[in-house]
N, C-alpha and C positions, 0 to 999 in steps of 0.2 A: 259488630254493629247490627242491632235491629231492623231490615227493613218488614214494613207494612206492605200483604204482599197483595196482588193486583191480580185479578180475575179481567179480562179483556174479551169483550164480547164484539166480532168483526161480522157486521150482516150483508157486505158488501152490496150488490145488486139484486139484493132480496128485501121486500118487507112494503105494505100499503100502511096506510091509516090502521085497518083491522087490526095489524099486527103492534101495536103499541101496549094491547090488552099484555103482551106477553111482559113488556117489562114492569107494569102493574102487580101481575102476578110473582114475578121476580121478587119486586121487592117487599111482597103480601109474608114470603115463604122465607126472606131476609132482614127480618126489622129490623135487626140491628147487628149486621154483617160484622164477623171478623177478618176482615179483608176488605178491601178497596174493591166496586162495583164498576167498569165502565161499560156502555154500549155505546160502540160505532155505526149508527145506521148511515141509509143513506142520505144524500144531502137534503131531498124532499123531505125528509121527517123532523129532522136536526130538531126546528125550532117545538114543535110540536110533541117531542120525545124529550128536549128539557123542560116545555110545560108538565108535561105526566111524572113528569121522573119524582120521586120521592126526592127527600136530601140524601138518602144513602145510595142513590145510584146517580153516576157522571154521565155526561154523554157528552160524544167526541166526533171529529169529522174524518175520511177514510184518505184525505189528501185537502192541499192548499198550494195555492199558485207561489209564486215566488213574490208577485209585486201585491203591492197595498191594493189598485187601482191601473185602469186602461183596459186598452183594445184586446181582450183575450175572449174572446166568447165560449163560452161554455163552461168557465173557471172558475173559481170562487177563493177567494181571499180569506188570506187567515182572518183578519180581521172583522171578513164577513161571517166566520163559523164562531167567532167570539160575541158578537151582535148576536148570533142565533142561540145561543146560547152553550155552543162548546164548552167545554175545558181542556178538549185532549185534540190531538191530530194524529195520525197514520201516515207515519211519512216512508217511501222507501220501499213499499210491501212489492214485494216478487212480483206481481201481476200487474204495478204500474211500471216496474224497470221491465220486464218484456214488454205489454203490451203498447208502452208509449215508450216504450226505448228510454229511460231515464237514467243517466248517470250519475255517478256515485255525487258529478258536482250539483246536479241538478238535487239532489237528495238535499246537498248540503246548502242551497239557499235557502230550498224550502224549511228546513230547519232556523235559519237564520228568523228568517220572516214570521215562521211560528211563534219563537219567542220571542221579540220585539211585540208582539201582538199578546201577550201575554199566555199563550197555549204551553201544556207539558207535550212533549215530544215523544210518539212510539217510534223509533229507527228500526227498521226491520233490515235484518243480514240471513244470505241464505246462501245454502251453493245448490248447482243443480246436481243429478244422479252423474253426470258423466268427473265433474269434479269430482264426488266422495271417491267414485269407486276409480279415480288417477289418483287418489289420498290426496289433494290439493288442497280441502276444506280449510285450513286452518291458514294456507294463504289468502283462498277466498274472502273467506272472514276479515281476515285482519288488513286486510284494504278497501274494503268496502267501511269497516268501522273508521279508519284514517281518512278515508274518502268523503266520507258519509256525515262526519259529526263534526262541526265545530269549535272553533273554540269556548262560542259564549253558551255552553250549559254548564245546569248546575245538578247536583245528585237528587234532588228533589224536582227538579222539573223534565230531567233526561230520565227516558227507560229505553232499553233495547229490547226486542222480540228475535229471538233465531227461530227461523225458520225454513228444514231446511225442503228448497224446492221441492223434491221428492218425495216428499211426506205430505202437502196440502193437498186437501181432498181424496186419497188416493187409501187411505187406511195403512198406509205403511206407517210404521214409525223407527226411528232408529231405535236401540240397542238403549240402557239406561248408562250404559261406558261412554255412549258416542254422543246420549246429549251431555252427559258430566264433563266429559274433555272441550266441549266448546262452551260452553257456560264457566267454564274452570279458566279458559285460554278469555273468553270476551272480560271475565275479571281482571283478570293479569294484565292486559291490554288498555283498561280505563284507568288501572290505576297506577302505570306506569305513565300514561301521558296527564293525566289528571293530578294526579298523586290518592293520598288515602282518604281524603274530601271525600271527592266527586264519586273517585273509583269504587268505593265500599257503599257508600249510600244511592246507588245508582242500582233500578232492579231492574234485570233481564230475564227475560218471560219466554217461555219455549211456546213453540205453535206448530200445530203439523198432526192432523187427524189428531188432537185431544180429546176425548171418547169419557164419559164418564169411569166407563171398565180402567182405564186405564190410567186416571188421572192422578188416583192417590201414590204410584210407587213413580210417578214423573216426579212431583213435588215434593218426594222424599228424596231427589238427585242434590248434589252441591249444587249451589248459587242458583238453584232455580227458585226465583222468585213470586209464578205466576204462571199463566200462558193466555196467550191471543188465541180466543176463538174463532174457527169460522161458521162450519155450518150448523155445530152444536151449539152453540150460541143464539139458534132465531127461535126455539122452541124453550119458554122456563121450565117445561119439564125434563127438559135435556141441559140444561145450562144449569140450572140448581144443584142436583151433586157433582157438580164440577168444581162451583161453587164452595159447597159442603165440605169437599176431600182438599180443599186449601185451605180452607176454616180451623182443616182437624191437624194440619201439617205440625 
């Protein structure tokens, strides 16, 4: 099965109005992309970043509350990033399960809600340094994905992102064996509880210091279909042969 694979741009807590030039420029250097475009800005940009956006670039929101509506302040609702003009959400990513303590069920409303709201779903699964190096990863993984996902996605509207803790921001990257074997296991995993639907048309994106230097021989690994960027992702000069080297995959 073919999938169309997905360049994912994560600007997390970074980016003003100025910086919306860069996704201009993005899609200046990309007219007509072989591969799927999205940037995740912040929620200040959202609606402002799907004005700019060409049609070949999506833009997506970095998290969503679990409810439609209510007393949550400071939250925002799937359905408020569909108004603003989303297509994608960021559900799950390492830095909201530590820094707001979010569990695997919390992950898994927020997915519910997503799509209900009509959002594609990034699930992000990761283990930390102390996991790999007990060799636990691939328990880690494979309950955080059980945990984590639903039953109501579908291969077109679910991606997963591995990501593994130890690698974001940090210039480390695993081995091209150790992302193969969990990109190889998150397959096996979707399409044993999904079947061959969901499981084979479902793309999982590696994230974790993706560098230009280094992006073309990721994308040549098994089932990797993509990666979530972070901080090479706020500059089009640094996000375009990222870009390029999935294009040429």
């Amino acid at each position: 099965m073919t999938r169309r694979k997905l360049a994912a741009g994560n600007w997390k807590m970074n980016g003003t109005a100025a910086n919306l030039t860069e996704i201009a420029a993005l899609a200046q250097a990309h007219p007509t992309p072989g591969c799927d475009i999205l940037i995740c800005p912040p929620a200040t940009l959202i609606a402002r970043a799907a004005d700019a956006a060409p049609g070949q670039i999506a833009i997506g929101g970095q998290d969503c509350h679990q409810n439609e509506t209510g007393a949550h302040t400071g939250d925002i609702s799937a359905q408020m990033l569909v108004d603003a003009g989303a297509s994608y959400v960021i559900l799950g990513h390492s830095e909201r399960r530590e820094d707001y303590e979010e569990s695997n069920a919390d992950v898994r409303n927020k997915v519910v809600a997503a799509r209900a709201a009509g959002l594609n779903t990034i699930v992000c699964v990761g283990e930390s340094l102390a996991d790999r190096e007990a060799r636990n990863t691939l328990d880690i993984i494979g309950g955080q994905l059980a945990g984590s996902i639903p039953d109501v996605v579908t291969g077109d509207s679910l991606v997963v992102a591995y990501e593994p803790i130890w690698a974001i921001g940090t210039g480390k990257v695993p081995t091209l064996d150790q992302i193969g074997e969990v990109h190889d296991f998150i397959r096996s995993r979707l399409e044993r509880r999904f079947g061959a639907g969901v499981g084979r048309s479902t793309r999982i994106l590696y994230g974790g210091s993706v560098k230009p230097g280094n992006a073309a021989e990721i994308f040549a690994v098994s089932n990797v279909d993509g990666a979530l960027v972070g901080g090479a992702s706020l500059a089009a000069a640094d996000f375009s042969p990222i870009i390029t080297a999935l294009e040429n995959v």
